[in-house]
N, C-alpha and C positions, 0 to 999 in steps of 0.2 A: 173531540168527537169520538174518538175509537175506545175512551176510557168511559165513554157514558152508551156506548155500546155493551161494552164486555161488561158493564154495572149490569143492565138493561138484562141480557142473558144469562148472564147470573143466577139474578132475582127470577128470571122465569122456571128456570130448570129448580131451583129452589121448592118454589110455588107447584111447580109440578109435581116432582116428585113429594110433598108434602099433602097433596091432595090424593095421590094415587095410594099411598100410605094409609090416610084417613078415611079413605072411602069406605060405604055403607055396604058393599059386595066383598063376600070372601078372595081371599089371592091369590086361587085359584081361578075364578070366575073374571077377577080384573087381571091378571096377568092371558090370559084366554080371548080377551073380548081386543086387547093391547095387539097381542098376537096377529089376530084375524083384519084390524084397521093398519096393522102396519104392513102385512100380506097386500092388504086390496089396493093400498098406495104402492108401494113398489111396485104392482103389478100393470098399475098405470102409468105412472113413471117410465116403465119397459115399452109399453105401448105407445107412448106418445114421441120414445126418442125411435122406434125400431120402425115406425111407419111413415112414408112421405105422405106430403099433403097432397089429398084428392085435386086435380083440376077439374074444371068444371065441363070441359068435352069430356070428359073421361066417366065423370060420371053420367054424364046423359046415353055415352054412348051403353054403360053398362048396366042402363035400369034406373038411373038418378033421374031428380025432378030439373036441375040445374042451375036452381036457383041461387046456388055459390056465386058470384062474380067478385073479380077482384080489380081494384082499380088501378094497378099499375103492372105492368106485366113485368116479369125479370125480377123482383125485389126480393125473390123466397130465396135464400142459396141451397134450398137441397130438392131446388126442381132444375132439370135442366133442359136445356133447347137447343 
């Protein structure tokens, strides 16, 4: 399994880099635009590990509509009680 893995990524990064090569935009323009999607993902990335999850009093109390509900209470570990 882990040898039809490492095949599997291989052949992607392969493909990848073989496509960004041949592409129909100058390499400045594809190195630029690479740039700018790999910025806006890391930047999410940061977001999603650097903020806890909204509970749903919390937001009603600060302007939220509250329509979050969660069906088990305790189950998040980076809320606590």
């Amino acid at each position: 399994m882990l040898a039809l893995l490492r095949t599997s990524l291989r052949f992607f990064v392969i493909g990848f880099l073989a496509g960004t090569l041949f592409a129909p935009r100058s390499g400045a323009a594809t190195r630029a635009m690479l740039r700018e999607k790999f910025t806006v993902m890391v930047n999410q990335f940061l977001e999603l590990a650097a903020l806890p999850p909204i509970e749903s009093r919390t937001a009603v109390k600060n302007g939220g509509d509250g329509t979050r509900r969660t069906g088990t209470r305790g189950t998040n570990a980076r809320s606590s009680s």
